[in-house]
N, C-alpha and C positions, 0 to 999 in steps of 0.2 A: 471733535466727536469722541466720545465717550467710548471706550472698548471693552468694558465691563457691561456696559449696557447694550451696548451694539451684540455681545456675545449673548446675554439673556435672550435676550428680543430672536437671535437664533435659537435658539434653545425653545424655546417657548413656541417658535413655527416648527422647529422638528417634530414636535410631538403631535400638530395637529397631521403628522404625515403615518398616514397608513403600508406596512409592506402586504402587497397581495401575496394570500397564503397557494395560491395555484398558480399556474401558467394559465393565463389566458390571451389570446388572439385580440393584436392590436393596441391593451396596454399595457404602462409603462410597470416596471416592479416596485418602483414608489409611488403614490400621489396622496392625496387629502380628503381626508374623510369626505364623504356624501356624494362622491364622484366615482361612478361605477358602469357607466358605458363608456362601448369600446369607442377608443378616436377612429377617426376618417380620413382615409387616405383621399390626398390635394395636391394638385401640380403648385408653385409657386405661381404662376399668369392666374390660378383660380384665387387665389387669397390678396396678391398684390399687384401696384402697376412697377411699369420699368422704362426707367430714360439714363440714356447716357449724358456722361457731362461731357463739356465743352475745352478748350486750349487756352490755357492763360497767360503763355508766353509774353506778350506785349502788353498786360495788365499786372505785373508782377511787381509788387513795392516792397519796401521794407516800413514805409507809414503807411503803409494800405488797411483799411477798415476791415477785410473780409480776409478770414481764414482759406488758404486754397484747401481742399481734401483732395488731397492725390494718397499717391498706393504708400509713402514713408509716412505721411500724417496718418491715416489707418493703419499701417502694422506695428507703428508706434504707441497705436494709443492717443494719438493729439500730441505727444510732445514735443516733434520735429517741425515746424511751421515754417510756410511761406507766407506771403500775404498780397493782396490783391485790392487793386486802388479800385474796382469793379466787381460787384458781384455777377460774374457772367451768368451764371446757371445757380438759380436760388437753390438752397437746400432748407426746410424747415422741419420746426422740430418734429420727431420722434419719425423721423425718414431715416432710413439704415445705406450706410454708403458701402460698399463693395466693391473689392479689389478684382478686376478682374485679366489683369496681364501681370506676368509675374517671368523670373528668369526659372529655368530647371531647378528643380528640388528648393524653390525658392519659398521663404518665410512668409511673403507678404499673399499671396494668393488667394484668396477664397474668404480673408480679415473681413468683419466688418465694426463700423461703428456708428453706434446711434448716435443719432442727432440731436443735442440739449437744446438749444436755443433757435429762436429765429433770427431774419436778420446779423447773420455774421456767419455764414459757412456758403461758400461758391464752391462745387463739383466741376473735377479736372476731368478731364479726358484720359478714357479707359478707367474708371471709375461708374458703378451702374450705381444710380439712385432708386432707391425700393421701397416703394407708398405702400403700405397695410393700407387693409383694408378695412372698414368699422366693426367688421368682426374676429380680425384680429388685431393679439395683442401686439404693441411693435420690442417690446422686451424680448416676448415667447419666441419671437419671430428671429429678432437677431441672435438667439441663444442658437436657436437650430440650423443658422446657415451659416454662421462664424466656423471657417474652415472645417463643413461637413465631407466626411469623406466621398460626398457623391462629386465633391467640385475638384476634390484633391487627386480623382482617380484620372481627369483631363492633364495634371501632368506626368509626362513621361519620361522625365528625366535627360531629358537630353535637348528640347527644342523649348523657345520661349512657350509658356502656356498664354492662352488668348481665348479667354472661354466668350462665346457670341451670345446674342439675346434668345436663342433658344434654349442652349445649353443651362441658363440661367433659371428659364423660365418654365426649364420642363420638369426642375427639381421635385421630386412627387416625396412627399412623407406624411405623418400621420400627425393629426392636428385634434386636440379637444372643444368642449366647448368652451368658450368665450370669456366666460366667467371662471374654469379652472387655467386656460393660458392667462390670466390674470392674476391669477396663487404663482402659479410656476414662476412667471416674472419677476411679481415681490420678492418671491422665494430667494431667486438665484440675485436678484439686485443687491438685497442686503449682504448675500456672501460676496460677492465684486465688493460694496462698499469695505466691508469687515480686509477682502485684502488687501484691496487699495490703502487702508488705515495703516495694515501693518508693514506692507512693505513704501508709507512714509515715514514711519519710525525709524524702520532697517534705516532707511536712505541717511534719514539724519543722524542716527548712531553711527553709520560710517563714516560721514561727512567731520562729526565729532572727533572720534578715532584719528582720522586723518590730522586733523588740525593739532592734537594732542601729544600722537607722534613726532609732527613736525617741531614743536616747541617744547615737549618735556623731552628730548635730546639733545645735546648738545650737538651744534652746526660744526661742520667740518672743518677744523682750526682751532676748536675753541675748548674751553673744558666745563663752563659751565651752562647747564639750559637756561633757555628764556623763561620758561614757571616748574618751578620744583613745591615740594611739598617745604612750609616756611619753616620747621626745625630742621632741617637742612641747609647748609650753607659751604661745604667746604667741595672743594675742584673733583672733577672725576679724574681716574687717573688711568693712561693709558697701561695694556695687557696684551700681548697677544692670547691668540687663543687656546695656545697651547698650555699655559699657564692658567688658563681658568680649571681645568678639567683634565679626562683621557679624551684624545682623538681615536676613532678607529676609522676605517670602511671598509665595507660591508662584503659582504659575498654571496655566492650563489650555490649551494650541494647542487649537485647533478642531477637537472629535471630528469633525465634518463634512469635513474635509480627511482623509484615509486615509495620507497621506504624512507625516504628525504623528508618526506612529506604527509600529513594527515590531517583531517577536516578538523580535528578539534585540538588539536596543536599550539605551538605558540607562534604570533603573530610573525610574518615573514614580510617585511615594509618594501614595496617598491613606489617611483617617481608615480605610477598612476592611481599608487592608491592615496595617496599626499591630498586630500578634499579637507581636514579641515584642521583645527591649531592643534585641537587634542586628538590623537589617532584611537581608535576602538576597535577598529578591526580592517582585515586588509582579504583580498581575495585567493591568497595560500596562505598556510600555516605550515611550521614547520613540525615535524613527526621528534620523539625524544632522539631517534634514531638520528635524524638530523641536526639535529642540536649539535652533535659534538662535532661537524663539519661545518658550522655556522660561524658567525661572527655577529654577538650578542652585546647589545646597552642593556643597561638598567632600567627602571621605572625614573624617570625626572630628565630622564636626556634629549638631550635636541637632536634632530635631523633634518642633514641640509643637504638637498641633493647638488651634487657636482659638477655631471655630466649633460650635457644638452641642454634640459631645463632645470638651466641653472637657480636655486632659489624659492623652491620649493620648501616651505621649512614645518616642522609640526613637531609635537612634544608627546615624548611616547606615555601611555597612561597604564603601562607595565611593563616589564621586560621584554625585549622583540629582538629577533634579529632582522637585518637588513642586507639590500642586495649592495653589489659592488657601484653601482651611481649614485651612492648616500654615504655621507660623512658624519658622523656622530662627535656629542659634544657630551661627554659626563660630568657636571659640575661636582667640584668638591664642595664641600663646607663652607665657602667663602661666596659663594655666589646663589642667587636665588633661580630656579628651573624656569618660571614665568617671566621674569626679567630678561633672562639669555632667551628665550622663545621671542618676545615683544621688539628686543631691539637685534633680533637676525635679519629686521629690513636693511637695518646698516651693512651686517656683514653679506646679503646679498646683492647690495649695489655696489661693493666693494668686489666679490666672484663677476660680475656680471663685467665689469671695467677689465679684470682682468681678462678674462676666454675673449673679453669682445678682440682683443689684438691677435688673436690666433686662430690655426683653419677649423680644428673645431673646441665649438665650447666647451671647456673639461679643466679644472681646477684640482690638483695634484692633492695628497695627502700633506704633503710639503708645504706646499702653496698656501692650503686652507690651515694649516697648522701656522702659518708665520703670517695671520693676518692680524692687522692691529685693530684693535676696538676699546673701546671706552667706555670707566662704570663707577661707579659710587661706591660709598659706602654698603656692605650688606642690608644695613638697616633699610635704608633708602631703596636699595635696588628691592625688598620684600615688599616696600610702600605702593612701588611702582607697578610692579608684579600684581600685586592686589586689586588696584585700580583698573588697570588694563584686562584682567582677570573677568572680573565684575563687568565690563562692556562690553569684553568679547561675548559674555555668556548673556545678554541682553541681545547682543546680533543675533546669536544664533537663536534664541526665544522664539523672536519676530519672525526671522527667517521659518525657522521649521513651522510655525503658526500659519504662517501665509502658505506653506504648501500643503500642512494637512487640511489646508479649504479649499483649497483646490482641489483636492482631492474626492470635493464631494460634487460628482459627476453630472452633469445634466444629461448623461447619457441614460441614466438611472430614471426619471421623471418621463424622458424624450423616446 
């Protein structure tokens, strides 16, 4: 599928969508041109029917022809499968299956999933099968019951949830005609498809990443990779890490001081703000005031957290201080910033062997300072850096792509 096209084709349905310029009783703040009565409030039993599935225990194969749908193949998405030498309880297409027993504050609750095909899907027990009705749509329909907060308010946090066929069926909301839950459908299918698209990419750029990691570094013992870039040819040669760079870690001014600290500051790096390779901003900043009680990297430095969670690593994308559960790495001249970031998986499964022998996880200044690792040439380690550069920022593309479409709410339409 096409993603240039796939985004048009969005593009092109956005505009047929209208924002209502008032508040009015009943609809949604987006919908499509030429649709301008109010929707109608509908229990679920008036729109559709409802059957529970069945036990598949003693039909359960691994050659088995039929998909079971239990509550992990729904909060999955389809990816988790069992399979069933028996289709006990048929499911056919464009029937929405729903999860309806879930543990406390649990994920799978309320999921549902339509149904693509016929002949190949049996409904498990505690699982409610849900037939639209010919005037509705089964899109519009699974859009609005896919963990609506009316099914989410049955759990309480503390007991299994077990919502019954009333509970199911008395779900009242407000429904259009027939022909606009058929725009809304299309509408939100092609955004499902658009993420679905990208977060197969993400998948396969990691998948890539991984495998690239795994062979443009040399294995442990060895000095050279299994695929290097081919004007390269000579051994890596082992360093510790103290020899690449300055070491520092980090510290903390005195949250109890208020002048430590200010909103528009320079960046103050702790283990939870650690989300992504390159850092941009963190949830304190330090005040100038604080600066001179800090402990400050440069712009190009690595940070590797120590403490607990060990291995945490990101590259500052300007000068920041950091707390005392982060160890910094300042490369000289002889080493590439992207390079030392790309191969810190080594030096963190190298901290991780280490805390693992001891009661708690924490790798000393010492410790991380006399770790050994292994590197190229400059030339080579910039090649390297560039490469991995380049796919990291292809992940995150994808990645942020897939969440700003998410973003586009069927709460909004609904």
């Amino acid at each position: 599928m096409n993603s240039g096209k796939q985004s048009t084709n969005l593009q092109m349905t956005l505009r047929e969508v209208n924002r209502v310029g008032e508040v009015k009783k009943n609809v949604p703040k987006l919908r499509f041109k030429g649709y301008e009565d109010a929707w109608e409030q509908r229990k679920l039993g008036n729109v559709a029917k409802y059957r529970n599935g069945k036990a598949h225990e003693q039909s359960v194969s691994e050659n088995g022809k039929y998909v079971i749908v239990n509550s992990k193949f729904v909060s999955t998405n389809g990816e988790v499968q069992k399979f069933s030498c028996e289709q006990i309880e048929p499911l056919f297409k464009n029937e929405i299956a729903f999860v309806l027993s879930d543990v406390p504050n649990g994920r799978a609750i309320a999921r549902t999933f339509l149904i693509p095909h016929d002949d190949k899907y049996t409904l498990n027990q505690r699982i409610a099968g849900i037939t639209p009705n010919e005037t509705t749509d089964c899109y519009f329909l699974h859009l609005l019951m896919n963990r609506n907060h009316y099914f989410l308010r049955f759990d309480d946090g503390v007991k299994q949830t077990n919502l019954s066929v009333n509970d199911v069926m008395g779900f009242s909301t407000y429904y259009p005609l027939y022909e606009e839950q058929q725009l809304c459908g299309q509408f939100f299918q092609k955004i499902d498809n658009l993420i679905t698209l990208h977060q197969r990419k993400y998948d396969a750029l990691k998948s890539m990443k991984k495998t690239l990691l795994s062979k443009m570094f040399p294995k442990n013992g060895e000095d050279v990779p299994e695929i290097r870039f081919k004007e390269f040819t000579d051994a890596w040669e082992q360093r510790k890490l103290k020899e690449i760079g300055e070491i520092q870690t980090g510290n903390t001014p005195p949250t109890t001081d208020p002048q430590n600290y200010s909103e528009d500051g320079m960046l103050w790096v702790t283990p939870t703000d650690i989300e992504e390779l390159v850092i941009t901003k963190t949830a304190k900043r330090i005040s100038e005031f604080g600066r001179k009680k800090a402990r400050i990297a440069s712009k190009g430095s690595v940070l590797v957290t120590c403490i607990a969670s060990i291995g945490k690593n990101t590259l500052l994308s300007e000068d920041a201080a950091f707390n005392q559960q982060i160890n910094s790495i300042t490369p000289n001249g002889e080493y590439d910033s992207y390079f030392l970031l790309t191969q810190s998986f080594k030096i963190s499964e190298k901290m991780a062997n280490s805390a693992a022998a001891a009661t708690m996880q924490i790798v000393n200044k010492s410790q991380f300072s006399n770790l050994d690792t292994i590197l190229p040439i400059y030339t080579e380690q910039v090649e390297i850096g560039r490469l991995f550069l380049y796919l990291d920022n292809l992940i995150t593309l994808h990645q942020r792509r897939s969440s700003r479409i998410i973003g586009l709410s069927a709460a909004e339409f609904c």
